[in-house]
Every structure is written in C-alpha cells, then in structure tokens.
TILUM-750442 format. One record per residue (C-alpha): residue in three letters; x, y, z. Coordinates in steps of 0.2 Angstrom, whole numbers, padded with zeros to 4 digits, always signed. Layout:
BEGIN
alaXYZ/...
END
This chain:
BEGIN
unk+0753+0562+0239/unk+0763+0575+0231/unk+0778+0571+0223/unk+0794+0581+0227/unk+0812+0577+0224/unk+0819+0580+0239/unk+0809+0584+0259/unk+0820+0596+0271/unk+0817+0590+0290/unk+0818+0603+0301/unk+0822+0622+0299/unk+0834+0627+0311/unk+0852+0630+0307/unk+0855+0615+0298/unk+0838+0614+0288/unk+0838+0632+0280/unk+0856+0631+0276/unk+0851+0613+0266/unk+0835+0627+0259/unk+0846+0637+0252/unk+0859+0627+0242/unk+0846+0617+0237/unk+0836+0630+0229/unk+0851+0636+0222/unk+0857+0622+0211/unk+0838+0622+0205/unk+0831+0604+0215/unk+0814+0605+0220/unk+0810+0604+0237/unk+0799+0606+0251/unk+0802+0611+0269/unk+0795+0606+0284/unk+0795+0613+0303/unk+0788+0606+0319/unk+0785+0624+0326/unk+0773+0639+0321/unk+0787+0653+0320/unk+0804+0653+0313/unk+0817+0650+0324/unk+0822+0632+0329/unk+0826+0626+0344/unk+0833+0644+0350/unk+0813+0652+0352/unk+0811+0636+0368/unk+0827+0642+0377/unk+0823+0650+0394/unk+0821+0670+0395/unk+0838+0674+0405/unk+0851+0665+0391/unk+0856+0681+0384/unk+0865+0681+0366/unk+0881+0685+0377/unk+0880+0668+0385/unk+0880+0660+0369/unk+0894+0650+0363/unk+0894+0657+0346/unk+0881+0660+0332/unk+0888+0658+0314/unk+0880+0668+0301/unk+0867+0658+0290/unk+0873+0656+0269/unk+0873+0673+0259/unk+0866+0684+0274/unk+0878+0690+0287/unk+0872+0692+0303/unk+0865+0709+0309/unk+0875+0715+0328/unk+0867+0708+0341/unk+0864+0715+0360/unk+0873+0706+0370/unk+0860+0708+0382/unk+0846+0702+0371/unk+0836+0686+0376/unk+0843+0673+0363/unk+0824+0665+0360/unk+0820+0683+0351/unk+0836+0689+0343/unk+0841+0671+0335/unk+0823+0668+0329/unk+0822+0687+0322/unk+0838+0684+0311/unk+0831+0666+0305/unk+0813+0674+0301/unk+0823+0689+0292/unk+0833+0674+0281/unk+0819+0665+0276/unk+0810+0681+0272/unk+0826+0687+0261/unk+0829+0671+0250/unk+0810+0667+0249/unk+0812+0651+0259/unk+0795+0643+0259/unk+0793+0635+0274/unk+0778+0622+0279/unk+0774+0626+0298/unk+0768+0618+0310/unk+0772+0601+0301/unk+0778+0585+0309/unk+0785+0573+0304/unk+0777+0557+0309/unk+0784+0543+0298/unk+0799+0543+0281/unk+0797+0522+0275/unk+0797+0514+0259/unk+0787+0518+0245/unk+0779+0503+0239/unk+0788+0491+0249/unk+0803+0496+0236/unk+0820+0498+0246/unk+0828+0507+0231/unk+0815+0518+0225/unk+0806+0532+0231/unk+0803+0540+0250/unk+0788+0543+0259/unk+0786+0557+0271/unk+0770+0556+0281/unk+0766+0570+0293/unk+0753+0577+0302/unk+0747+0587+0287/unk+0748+0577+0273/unk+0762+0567+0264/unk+0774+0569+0251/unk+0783+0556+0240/unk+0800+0561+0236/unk+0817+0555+0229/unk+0827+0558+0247/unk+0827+0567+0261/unk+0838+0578+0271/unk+0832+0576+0291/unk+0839+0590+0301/unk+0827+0588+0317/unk+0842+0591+0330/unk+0838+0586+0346/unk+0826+0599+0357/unk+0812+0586+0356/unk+0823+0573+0363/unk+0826+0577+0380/unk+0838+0565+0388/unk+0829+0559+0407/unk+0839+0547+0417/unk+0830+0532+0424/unk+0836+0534+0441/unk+0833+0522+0456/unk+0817+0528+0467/unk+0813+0544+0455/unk+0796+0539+0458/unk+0794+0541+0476/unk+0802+0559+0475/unk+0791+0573+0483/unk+0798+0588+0476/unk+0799+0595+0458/unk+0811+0587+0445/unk+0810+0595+0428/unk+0825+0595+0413/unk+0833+0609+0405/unk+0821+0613+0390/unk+0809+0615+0403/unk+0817+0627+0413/unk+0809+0644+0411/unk+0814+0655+0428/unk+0827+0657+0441/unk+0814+0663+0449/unk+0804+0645+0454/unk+0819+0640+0464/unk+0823+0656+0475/unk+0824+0651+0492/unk+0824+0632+0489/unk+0837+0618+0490/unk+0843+0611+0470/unk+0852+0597+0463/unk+0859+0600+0447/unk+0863+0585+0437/unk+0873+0587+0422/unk+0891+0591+0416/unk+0888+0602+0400/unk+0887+0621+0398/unk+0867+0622+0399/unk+0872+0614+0416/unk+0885+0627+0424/unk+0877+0642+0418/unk+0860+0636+0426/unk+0871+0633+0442/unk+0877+0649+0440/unk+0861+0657+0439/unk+0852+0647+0452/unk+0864+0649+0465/unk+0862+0666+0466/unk+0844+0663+0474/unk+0844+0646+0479/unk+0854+0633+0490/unk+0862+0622+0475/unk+0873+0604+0472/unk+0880+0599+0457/unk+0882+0581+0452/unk+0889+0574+0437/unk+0894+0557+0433/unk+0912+0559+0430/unk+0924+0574+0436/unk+0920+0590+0422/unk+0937+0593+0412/unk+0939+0613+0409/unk+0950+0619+0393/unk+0961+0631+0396/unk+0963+0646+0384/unk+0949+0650+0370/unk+0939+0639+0360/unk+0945+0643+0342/unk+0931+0636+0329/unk+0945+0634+0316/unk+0958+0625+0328/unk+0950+0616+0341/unk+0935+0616+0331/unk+0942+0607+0318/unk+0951+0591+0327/unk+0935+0591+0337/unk+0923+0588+0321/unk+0938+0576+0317/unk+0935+0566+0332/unk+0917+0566+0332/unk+0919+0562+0312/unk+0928+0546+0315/unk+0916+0539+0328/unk+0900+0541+0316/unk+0910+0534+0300/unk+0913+0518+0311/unk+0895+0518+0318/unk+0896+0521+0335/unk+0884+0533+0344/unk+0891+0553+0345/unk+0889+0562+0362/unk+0886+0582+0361/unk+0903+0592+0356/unk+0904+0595+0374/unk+0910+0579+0379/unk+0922+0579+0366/unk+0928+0597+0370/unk+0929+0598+0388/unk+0920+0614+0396/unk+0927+0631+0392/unk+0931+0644+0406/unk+0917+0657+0400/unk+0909+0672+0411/unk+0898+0663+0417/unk+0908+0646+0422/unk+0922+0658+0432/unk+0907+0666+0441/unk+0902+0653+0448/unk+0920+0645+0452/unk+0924+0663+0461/unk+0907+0662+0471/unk+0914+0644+0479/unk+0898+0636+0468/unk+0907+0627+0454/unk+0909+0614+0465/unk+0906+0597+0458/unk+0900+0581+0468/unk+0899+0562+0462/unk+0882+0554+0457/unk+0871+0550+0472/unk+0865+0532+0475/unk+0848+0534+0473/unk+0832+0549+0476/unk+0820+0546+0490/unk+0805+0555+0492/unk+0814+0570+0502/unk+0831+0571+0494/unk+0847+0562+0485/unk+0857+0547+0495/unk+0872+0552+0492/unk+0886+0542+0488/unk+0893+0541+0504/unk+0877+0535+0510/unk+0872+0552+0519/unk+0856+0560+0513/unk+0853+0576+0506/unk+0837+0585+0506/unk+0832+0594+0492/unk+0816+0604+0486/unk+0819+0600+0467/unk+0830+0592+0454/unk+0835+0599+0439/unk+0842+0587+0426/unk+0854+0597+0413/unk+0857+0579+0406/unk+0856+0583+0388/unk+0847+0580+0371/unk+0848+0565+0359/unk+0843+0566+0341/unk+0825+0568+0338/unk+0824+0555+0325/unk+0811+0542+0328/unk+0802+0546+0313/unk+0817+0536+0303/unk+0812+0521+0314/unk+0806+0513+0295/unk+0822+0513+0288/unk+0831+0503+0299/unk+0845+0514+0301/unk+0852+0514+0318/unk+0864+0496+0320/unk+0865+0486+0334/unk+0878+0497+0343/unk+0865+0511+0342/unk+0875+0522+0331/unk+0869+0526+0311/unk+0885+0523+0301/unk+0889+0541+0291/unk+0898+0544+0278/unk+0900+0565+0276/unk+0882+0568+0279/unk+0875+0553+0270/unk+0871+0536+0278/unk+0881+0524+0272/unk+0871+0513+0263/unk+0858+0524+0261/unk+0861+0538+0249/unk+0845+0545+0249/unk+0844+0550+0267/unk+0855+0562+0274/unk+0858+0567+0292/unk+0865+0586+0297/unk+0865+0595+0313/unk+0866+0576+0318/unk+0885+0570+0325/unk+0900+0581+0318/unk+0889+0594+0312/unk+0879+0597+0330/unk+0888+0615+0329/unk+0881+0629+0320/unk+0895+0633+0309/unk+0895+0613+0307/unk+0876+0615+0302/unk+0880+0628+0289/unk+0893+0618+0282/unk+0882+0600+0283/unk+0870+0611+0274/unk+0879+0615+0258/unk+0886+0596+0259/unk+0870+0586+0258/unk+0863+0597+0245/unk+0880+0597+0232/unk+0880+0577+0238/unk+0859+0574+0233/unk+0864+0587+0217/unk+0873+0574+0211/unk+0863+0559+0217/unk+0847+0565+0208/unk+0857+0568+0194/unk+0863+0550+0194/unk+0849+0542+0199/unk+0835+0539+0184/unk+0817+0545+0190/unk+0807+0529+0189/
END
C-alpha cells in the first residue's frame, strides 16, 4: 500500500486545479481518474453541444484558455485544452482508476486514509474527492415505468437527434441540458415537455461576478447547515440563451405539469387524458458521485454533508470540490486552490504518525 499524503479524486475541473496548487506548495500526491483520456465529464457529452451552447468555460490555474470555435463539439475542444494543461504543468495523472472504497486505516478514526481502487491502494493523510456527478445520473422511480413499451434513456445517454426523428418525445426536466435538448429534438420530432414545477427564466445576462456570487452565496449557506445542494440551476433560474429563445419563438418552449403515471403506450397526463409517446427522455439531472465515501459516514440524516469552505466539518482530512457551491467551473478552479492552501496547512499541523 503505498503511502501518499494526499489522494486527488477525479481530474476534471475541480481535480486538476487541487493538482496544481498542490504540487505547487510542494505536498506529495497522487491523482486518480475513472476515465482513459483527459477530459472529465465534458469528453461523455453528446456530439451536437457545441462550445457555443456552453454556459461558460473558465480558464484552468496558470494556463489561459486557447480561442475556441464556437462551432467546435465540446467533447473534443474541452478535453484538448485539459490534455494540453496536464501535459504543460507535468500533471501525473493515474487513468483509468476507480475509486472503489476511502475508510479508515486501521480501524483509527483520527489517523491515516485508505484509498482502495480498482488498481491498487494508496494510504494517505487526506483526500481531496472531486468525482462531480456524470456517474450519478439522477432516474425517477415513476409509477408504471416498467410497463412502458417505448425507449426511455437519461441525458448522459443521449447521443443523436437523429434516434428520435419522426417520433413522439417526452422531455422531463427543468435545467438547461433540458431546453436545449427540446430545442434540438423538436426540430425533427413531435415533443412535450414536463417539469415538476413551472421553469422561472432570468431576465438579462448571467454575470459570474454578480449573480454569481449571491448564488454561491445561497448554495454556501445551505451546505454549511447540512442540507442537501440542488445543481446551480435551481438556484439561478434558467437564462434566456440562443438556444432557449429558439425554441420559445418556434411555440416549443412550452412547459406542461408532471403526468400521473407512464403506461406502456404513453404518459397519463395530469388531467387524466393520455398521451402517446415513442420515448422519454429524462433531462432529470446528476447527484454527486460519491459512494465510494460511504466508509466515512459523512452524509447526516437530512442527506446533506455539512461543509465548511470545502472541508467537512468534522473531518479535516476529506475535502469536497466541484461538490455544492463550487459545482461551477470557475467555482472548481476556486475550490481547487482552497482545499489545497487548507490541507497545506492541515499536514503542516498535523504530526505524521
């Protein structure tokens, strides 16, 4: 079991911002990542999400961001830019690795950590976990799911408009990865779109370093009191973007209430009417891929992880980014720099026993 002083979790955003602070201050670590190229969750997104659709990509620590097409497919352009970072700073990355377990050394609850994965496992001082959510997809349990006889598939497995031309969608969801689906499915197909509660859309621009801010503030104050984050979209509100105004103008951005149940050839609708449909899509959204913390106990009964910054309260040898108030990307770069100044100090602290 090799012995490290701190594990990285993850190298998207979050994870190769922690990478870099870290092996600036001089702390030995090690970084893992669940997939075989660099890139995050950005290389799983589906073909026609263009880097012009994209709500904003913040540059990474100490390497500006190269122009972008607009036009280019954000699976390639985001991973090129990640692959060039690590390359740059000499950011050692471990890939494929998964994380399979972090528990206790030794049954000791104030010593050391260890990371079990599916390549070995390393015994370190603290972890920084920066999985985000792409492996969590979020699947309602709806009544009579089962007995549907068309398609149903979630977002991360959506890959081209092209499966759906000429056939009847629902589109469940209330997020962006939601209405610019609906936009593009609509062009070809017959679609509905049903969220739970009537979609609230900002007026005026999304300012990172205004709205931003007293939205990180909001989300902030939920963590600290341990209660369970949404995604910053449901703290925001929607914004009117290309794609959004698209659809309104076409008569699609239409939204209807959550149907009563599926049956096996459409959606009972809350009316009581049915709908036929030849698929459902469910834009329903991500939850933290995490369960390889289940050791720790983290999560409380109100199935939040109390936070303070981006350490656990409680815990100050686990540290969460991309997680809660630092889901965005300049929130990762940010969370990043945070957790490693934080376990800087920590390690420095803390005796090596």
């Amino acid at each position: 079991m090799e012995p490290v002083s701190v594990v990285v979790i993850g190298a998207g955003q979050a994870g190769l911002s922690a990478a870099y602070h870290l092996q600036r201050t001089g702390i030995d670590h090690v970084i893992i990542d669940a997939d075989r190229a660099p890139g995050g969750a950005w290389q799983h997104r589906w073909p026609s999400l263009s880097v012009a659709k994209l709500n904003g990509i913040f540059d990474l620590p100490g390497m500006p961001r190269q122009s972008m097409d607009p036009n280019a497919p954000a699976r390639n352009a985001v991973p090129r830019y990640f692959a060039a970072f690590e390359q740059r700073f000499d950011i050692r990355v471990c890939r494929p690795v998964r994380a399979l377990s972090v528990e206790y050394a030794d049954d000791d609850e104030t010593g050391d950590l260890v990371v079990r994965t599916d390549s070995g496992s390393w015994r370190t001082r603290a972890v920084i976990n920066a999985t985000g959510t792409w492996q969590n997809p979020l699947l309602p349990d709806y009544p009579g799911g089962e007995s549907f006889l068309g398609r149903q598939l979630h977002t991360r497995d959506y890959t081209s408009v092209d499966d759906f031309r000429g056939q009847r969608v629902a589109i469940v969801g209330g997020g962006i990865s939601a209405v610019q689906l609906l936009e593009e499915i609509s062009r070809v197909a017959d679609t509905r779109w049903y969220t739970r509660r009537e979609p609230v859309f900002m007026e005026g621009e999304f300012m990172p370093e205004t709205t931003g801010r007293d939205t990180i503030a909001k989300v902030t104050a939920d963590v600290e009191a341990g209660l369970p984050s949404g995604s910053i979209v449901s703290y925001t509100g929607l914004g009117w973007t290309s794609y959004a105004r698209a659809a309104h103008d076409r008569g699609v951005l239409v939204r209807r209430p959550m149907f009563q149940g599926i049956e096996p050839e459409g959606l009972r609708e809350a009316d009581g009417s049915l709908t036929r449909v030849d698929a459902i899509l469910w834009a329903t959204g991500f939850r933290a891929d995490i369960a390889h913390l289940a050791p720790l106990f983290l999560v409380n009964e109100l199935g939040g992880i109390a936070m303070r910054g981006t350490e656990v309260r409680g815990e100050p040898r686990v540290h969460l980014i991309g997680f809660g108030p630092s889901q965005s990307t300049v929130g990762a770069n940010r969370a990043g720099r945070a957790a490693a100044r934080s376990l800087g100090r920590y390690l420095a602290a803390t005796p090596v026993a």
